[in-house]
N, C-alpha and C positions, 0 to 999 in steps of 0.2 A: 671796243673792249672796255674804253672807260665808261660808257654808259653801262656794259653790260656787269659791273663792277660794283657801278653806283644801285644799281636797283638792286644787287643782291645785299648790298648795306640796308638800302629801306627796306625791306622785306620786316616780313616779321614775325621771329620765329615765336613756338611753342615749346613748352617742355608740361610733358606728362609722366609723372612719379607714379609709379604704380609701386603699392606697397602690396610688399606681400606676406599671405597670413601666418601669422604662427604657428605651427602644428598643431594641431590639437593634443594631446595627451589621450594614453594610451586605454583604455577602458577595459577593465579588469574584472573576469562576470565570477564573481564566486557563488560555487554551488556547496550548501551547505549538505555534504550524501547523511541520512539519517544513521545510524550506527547500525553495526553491522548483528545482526539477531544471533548473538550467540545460546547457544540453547544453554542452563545454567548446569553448573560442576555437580554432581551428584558425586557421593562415596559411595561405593559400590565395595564394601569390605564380606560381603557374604557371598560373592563369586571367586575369593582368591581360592585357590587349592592348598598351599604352601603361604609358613611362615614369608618367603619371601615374594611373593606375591604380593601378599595384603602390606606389607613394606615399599612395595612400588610403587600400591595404591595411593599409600599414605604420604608420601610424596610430592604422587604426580597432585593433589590435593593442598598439598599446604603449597604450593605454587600458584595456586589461583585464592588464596585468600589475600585480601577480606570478601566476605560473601555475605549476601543478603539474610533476612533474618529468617525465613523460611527455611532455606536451605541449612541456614546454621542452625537451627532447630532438627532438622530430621538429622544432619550428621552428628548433633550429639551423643541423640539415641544412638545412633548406628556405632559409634565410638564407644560408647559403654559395653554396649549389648557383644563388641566385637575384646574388647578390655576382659571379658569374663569365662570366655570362651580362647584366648590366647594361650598358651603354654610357655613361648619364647618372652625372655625377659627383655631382651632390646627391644624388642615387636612392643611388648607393652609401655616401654619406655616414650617411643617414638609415639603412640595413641596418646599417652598425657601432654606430649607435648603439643600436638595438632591441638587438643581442646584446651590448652590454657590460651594458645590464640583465636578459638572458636568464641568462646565465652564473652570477648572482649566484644563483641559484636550488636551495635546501638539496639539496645532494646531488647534485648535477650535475658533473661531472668536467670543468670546464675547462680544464685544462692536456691536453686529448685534440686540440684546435683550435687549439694554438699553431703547429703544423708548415704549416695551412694558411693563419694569419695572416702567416706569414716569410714562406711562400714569397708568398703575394699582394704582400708589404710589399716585397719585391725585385721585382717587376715593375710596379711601379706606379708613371704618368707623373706622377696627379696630385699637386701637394703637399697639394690639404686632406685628399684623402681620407688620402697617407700620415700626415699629424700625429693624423687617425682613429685607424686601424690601432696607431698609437703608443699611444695613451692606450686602446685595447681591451685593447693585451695591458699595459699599466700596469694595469687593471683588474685581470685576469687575476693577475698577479706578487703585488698585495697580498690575494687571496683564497689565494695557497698561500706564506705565510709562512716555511714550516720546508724548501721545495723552492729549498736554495741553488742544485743546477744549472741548474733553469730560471733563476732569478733571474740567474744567469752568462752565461745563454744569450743570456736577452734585454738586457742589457749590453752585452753585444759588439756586437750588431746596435744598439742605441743608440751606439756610439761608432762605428763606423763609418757612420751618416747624421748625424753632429756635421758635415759637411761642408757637409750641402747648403745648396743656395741660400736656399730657405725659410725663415721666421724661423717657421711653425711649425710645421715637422721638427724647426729644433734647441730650440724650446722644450719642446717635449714630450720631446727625448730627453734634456735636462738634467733635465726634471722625474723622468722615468724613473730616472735615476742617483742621484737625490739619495734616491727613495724605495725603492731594491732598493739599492742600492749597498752591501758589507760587508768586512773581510775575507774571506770564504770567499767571496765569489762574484767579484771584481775579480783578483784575480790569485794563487791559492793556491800557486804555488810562491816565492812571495814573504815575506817578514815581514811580520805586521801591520801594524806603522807604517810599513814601505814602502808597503805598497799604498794603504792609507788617504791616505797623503802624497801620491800619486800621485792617488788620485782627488780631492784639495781640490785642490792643484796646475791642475790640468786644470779643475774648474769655473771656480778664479779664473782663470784665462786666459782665459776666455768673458765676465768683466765689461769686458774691452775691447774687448767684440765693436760690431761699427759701428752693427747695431740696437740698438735702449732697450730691447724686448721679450726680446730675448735676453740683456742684461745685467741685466733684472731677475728674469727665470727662473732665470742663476746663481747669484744671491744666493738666492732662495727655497729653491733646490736644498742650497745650504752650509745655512741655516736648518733643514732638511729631517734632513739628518744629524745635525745636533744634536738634536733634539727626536726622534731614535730613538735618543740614548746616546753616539754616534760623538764622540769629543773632538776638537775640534776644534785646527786648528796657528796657532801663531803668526803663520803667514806669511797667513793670513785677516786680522788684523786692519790689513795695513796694505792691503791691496787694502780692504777697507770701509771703509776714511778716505780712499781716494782718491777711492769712489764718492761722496762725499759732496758733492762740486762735482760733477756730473752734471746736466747741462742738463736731464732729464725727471723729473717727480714720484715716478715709481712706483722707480727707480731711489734714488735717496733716501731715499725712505720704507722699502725694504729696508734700505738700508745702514746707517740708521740703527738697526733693530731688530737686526743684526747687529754690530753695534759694543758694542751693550746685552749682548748672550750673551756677545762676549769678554770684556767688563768684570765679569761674573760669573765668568768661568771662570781669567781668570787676573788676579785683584785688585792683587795686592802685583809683578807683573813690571814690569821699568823698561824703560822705550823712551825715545829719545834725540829730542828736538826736532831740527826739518828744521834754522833758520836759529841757535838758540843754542846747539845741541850741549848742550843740558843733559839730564838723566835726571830722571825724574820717571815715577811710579806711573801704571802704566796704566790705572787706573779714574780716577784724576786728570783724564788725558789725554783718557780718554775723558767723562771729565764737561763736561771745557772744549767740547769735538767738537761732544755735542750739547747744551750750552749755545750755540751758535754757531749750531745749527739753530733755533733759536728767532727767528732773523731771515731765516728763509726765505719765499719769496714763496707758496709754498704753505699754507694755512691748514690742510691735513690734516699736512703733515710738521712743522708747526709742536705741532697738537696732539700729534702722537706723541712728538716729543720733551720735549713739557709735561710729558707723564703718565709718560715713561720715568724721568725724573730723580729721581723721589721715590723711588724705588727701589736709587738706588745712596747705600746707608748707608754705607760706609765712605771715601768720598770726605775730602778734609782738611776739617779748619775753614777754612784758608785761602780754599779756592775756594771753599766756601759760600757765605761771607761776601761775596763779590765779585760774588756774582747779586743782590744786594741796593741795589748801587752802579753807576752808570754808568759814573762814573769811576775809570782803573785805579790800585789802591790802590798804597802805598808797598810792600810785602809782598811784591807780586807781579812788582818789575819785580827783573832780574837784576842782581846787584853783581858788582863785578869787583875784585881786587886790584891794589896797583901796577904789581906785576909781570906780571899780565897785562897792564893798560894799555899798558905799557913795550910787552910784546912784540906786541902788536896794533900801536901804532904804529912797531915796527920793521920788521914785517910787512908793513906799506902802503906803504913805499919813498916817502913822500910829501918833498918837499926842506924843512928849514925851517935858517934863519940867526939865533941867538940863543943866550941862556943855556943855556935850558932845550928839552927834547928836544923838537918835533914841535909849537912856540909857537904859530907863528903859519901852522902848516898847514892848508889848506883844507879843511873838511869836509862831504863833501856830505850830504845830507839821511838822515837817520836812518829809519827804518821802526819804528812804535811796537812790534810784533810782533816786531821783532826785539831790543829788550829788556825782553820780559818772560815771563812761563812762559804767561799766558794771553790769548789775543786781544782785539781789542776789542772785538770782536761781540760774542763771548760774555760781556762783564762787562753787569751789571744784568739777567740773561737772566728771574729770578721778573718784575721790574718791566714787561720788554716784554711777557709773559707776560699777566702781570694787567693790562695796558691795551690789550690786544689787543680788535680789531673785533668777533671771532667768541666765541660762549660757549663754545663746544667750546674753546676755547684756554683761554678765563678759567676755567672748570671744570678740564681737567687742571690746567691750573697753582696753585690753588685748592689741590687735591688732593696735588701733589707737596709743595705749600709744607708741607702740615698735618704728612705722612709726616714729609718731614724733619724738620720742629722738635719731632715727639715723640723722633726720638732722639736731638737735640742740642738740650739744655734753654739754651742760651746763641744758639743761632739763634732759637730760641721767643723769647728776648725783643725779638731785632733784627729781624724778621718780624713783631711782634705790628700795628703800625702800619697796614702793607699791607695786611692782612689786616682788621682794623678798615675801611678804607677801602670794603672790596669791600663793608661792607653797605650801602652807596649807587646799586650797580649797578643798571643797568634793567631787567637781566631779575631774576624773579624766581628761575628756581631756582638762579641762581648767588648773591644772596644768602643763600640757603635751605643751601646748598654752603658760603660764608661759616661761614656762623652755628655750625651742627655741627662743621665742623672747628678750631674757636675753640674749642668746649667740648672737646674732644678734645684743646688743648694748653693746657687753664687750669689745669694743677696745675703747670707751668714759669714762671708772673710772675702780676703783681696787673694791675689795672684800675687807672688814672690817672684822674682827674677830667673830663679832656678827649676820652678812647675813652669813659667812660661817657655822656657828651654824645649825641658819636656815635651809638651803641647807643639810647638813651633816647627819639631825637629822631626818629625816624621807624618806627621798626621793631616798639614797641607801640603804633603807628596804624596799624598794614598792618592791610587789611580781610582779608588772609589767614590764616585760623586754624592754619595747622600753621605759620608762620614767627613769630606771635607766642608759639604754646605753645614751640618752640624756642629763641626768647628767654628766658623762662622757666626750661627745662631746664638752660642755660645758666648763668645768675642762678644755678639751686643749687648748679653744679660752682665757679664763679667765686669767686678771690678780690680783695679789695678793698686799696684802698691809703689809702685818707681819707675818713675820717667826710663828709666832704661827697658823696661818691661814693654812699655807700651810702644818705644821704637822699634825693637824685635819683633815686636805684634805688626806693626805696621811694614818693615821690610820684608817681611814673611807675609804678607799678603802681597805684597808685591812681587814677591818671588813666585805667589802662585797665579797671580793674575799671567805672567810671559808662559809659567807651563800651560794653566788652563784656559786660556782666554773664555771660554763657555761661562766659566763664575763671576763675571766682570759684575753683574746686577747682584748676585749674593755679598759679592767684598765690597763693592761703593756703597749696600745698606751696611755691611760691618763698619766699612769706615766713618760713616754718618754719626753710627750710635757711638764708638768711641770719641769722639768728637764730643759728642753732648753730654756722656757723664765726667769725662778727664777734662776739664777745660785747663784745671789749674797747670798738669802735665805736657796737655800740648803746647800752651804756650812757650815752653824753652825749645823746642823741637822747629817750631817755626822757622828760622834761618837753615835748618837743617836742611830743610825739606821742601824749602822755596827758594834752595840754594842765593842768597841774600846776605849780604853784610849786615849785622847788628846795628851800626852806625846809621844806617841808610832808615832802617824803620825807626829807629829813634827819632831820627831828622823828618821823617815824612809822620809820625806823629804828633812832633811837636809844630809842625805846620799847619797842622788839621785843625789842632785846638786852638791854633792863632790865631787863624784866618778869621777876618768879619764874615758876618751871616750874609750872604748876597742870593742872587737866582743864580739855581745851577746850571754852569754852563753846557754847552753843549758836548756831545759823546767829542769830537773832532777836538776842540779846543783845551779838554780837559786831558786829555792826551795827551797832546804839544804843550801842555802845563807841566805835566809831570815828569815826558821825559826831556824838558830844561830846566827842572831843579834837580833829577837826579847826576846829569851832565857837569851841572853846578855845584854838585857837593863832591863828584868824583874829582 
């Protein structure tokens, strides 16, 4: 047994590792199938029987566009030829619209169809179809750009149906004008700024038109030219301040986005107040305008002028300052000298018996507007703004506030308050709106004790993650004004690290960056917070800077160093 023991010791074994292979991967045979031969869309409008046939046709047609250029060729024809021969006026409605999108079509030569659009456009009773016919060859006018004659053409036939009855003939031929209108095409034996004069002239004349629809096509129209290069005249911007008491919305809400382009284009020009004859800067002017729209009954022209304001940077400090206030400041209201006094109440012919000139004169009641540069509506315009029902308002206004106080570091600190306030809001993303534009003006003032409060006290318990990480964000742009401030900061991140543990890398980079702007403030906080006698780091400072320079001991020994001197001083 022991022998048979021993040999199976000497023996001597093998081992064979067999590896085995990796799958292959799976081979994937794509067949590209060539497309499938559809035979192409033809219009077939000369087999309908009835109006609503060739309506089904026209349809099932504009469902397979865009089309090739062949094809969009022969259904032109077939569209006109079918336009001439209709009776039914939606029928022919529904035909200009299939060929304003036929026309669009690479390579198609639409300006070949205009001869047959005019002359249909001069025999035609109906008006929707003419306001059709209009916006076809509008169509038509902006696909051939550098063809001024045509553009001349169809101008003229646009100003000549400026007449009609319909408000939408002449909407569509304001729109027509605003978007072809140039010098080369309005009146070439003219000078440029004649002609162009001429064609602003004539749109503003249309915002007095008796329709809303048509006065606000005007204004579009004037918008229109500007936003293709066209400079506009001065004489636009007091027709757009008139629009601005206009009984319809849509009216307003133009006149106010065009009051905005004057106020760009001519900043530093002085216009003259209606009732004080004073001169003051047109973007001024225009800032008061639509600060004043901010008490309109409309909640869209209300937001449109929220969001417009932040954008006019060059406005004074003065009227800044006065969107901040309800009440109209001392700054604002007009002084007058003796001598004009004098001659105002020489001027009034009023009778008075006494020392002194005009004593005991009757005076009848004053108008607040008319002694001062700015209304009353418009003062406190951010505040109605940011207490506004809608968040569309509270958002623009949000937004215009943040604009401006980054470029006037002295509004940043008289706005900081409001702005603190909005993180209380109900809705959430205009908190959220809040928050960022606060960190966007915290290199303009510190934090107070009482905004940190604020901040602290609700807004690292939103169960919302991207409004607390924000707060956060925030925290490492922000500067602080009192050590009590920054303690608050720091046990309210600490309050939120046990709720959210998830933020733990958001609050350790907050707490980094507070660390590195406050150093002077962390310093008293330290015993706090490293729960530590005073005594104790005084005593282990004044060791440190005792001690001779020698080689640092090891991690172990430095240890047992430290805790038998602090043993030692306990």
């Amino acid at each position: 047994m022991a022998a048979h023991l021993k040999k199976r010791a000497l023996a001597e074994f093998t081992r064979v590792i067999q590896e085995e292979k990796p799958p292959e991967p799976k081979r994937l045979r794509l067949i590209q199938k060539p497309p499938p031969s559809v035979p192409p869309v033809q219009l077939e409008l000369h087999t309908a029987a009835n109006s609503q046939e060739a309506l089904q046709s026209l349809v099932a047609f504009e469902q397979h566009l865009p089309v090739d250029l062949a094809t969009a060729e022969n259904a032109v024809r077939g569209l006109l030829d079918h336009f001439y021969k209709e009776k039914e006026s939606f029928v022919r409605v529904k035909v200009l619209l299939v060929l304003a999108q036929v026309v669009k079509t690479p390579g198609f030569n639409a300006a070949a169809i205009v001869d047959d659009l005019l002359n249909a456009f001069k025999r035609e009773v109906s008006h929707t179809v003419s306001s059709q016919i209009m916006n076809t060859l509008l169509v038509i006018g902006k696909l051939q750009p550098t063809d001024r004659k045509l553009h001349g053409q169809l101008i003229s036939v646009a100003n000549e149906k400026l007449q009609d009855t319909s408000h939408l003939v002449r909407c569509k031929c304001l729109e027509l004008i605003g978007a072809l209108a140039s010098c080369d095409s309005t009146s070439p034996a003219e000078g440029e700024s004649d002609s162009l004069l001429q064609v602003q002239k004539m749109l503003c004349s249309y915002t007095q038109d008796q329709d809303a629809r048509v006065r606000a096509s005007a204004l579009r129209a004037l918008a229109s030219l500007h936003e293709r290069g066209i400079l506009l005249d001065m004489y636009v911007y007091r027709q757009a301040g008139g629009a601005l008491t206009d009984d319809y919305e849509s009216v307003r809400l133009h006149a106010v986005k065009l009051l905005w382009v004057m106020a760009h284009l001519y900043p530093e020009s002085k216009v003259t107040l209606k009732k004080s004859k004073e001169k003051i800067r047109l973007v001024d002017d225009t800032f008061v305008k639509i600060c004043n729209m901010m008490n309109d009954l409309s909640w869209k022209v209300r937001a449109e002028a929220a969001g417009l304001l932040g954008s006019l940077h060059l406005v004074s400090p003065r009227f800044l300052e006065q969107t901040l206030d309800k009440k109209l400041m001392s700054n604002m209201r007009l002084k007058m000298s003796a001598h004009e006094r004098q001659k105002e109440h020489f001027q009034s012919g009023e009778w008075a018996s006494g020392n002194k000139w005009a004593d005991d004169a009757p005076r009848g009641e004053v108008d607040e507007d008319d002694v001062s540069l700015m209304s009353g509506g418009a003062c406190g315009a951010f505040v109605h703004g940011l207490e506004d029902e809608y968040l569309e308002v509270r958002n623009a206004a949000v937004d215009s506030l943040c604009e401006l106080a980054s470029h006037k570091p002295s509004f940043a600190n008289q706005s900081l308050d409001y702005l603190v306030d909005m993180f209380n809001d109900e809705i959430e993303s205009v908190r959220l709106n809040a928050i960022n534009s606060l960190r966007k003006m915290c290199q303009h003032f510190s934090l107070r004790e009482d905004q940190v409060e604020i901040i602290t006290s609700g807004l690292l318990k939103d169960f919302n993650h991207e409004i607390r990480e924000s707060v956060h964000n925030m925290f490492c742009c922000a500067t602080l004004a009192t050590t009590n401030g920054l303690r608050d900061i720091i046990f309210a991140l600490l309050d939120n690290l046990k709720r959210y543990p998830q933020d733990r890398a958001s609050i350790w980079k907050c707490m980094q960056h507070l660390g590195e702007h406050h150093p002077a403030l962390s310093l008293p906080l330290i015993p706090e917070l490293l729960s530590v006698y005073v005594f104790i780091l005084v005593y282990l400072s004044c060791q440190v800077y005792a001690a001779p320079r020698r080689a640092p001991p090891s991690p172990l020994s430095a240890s047992n160093t430290r805790t038998s001197q602090c043993s030692h001083v306990l």
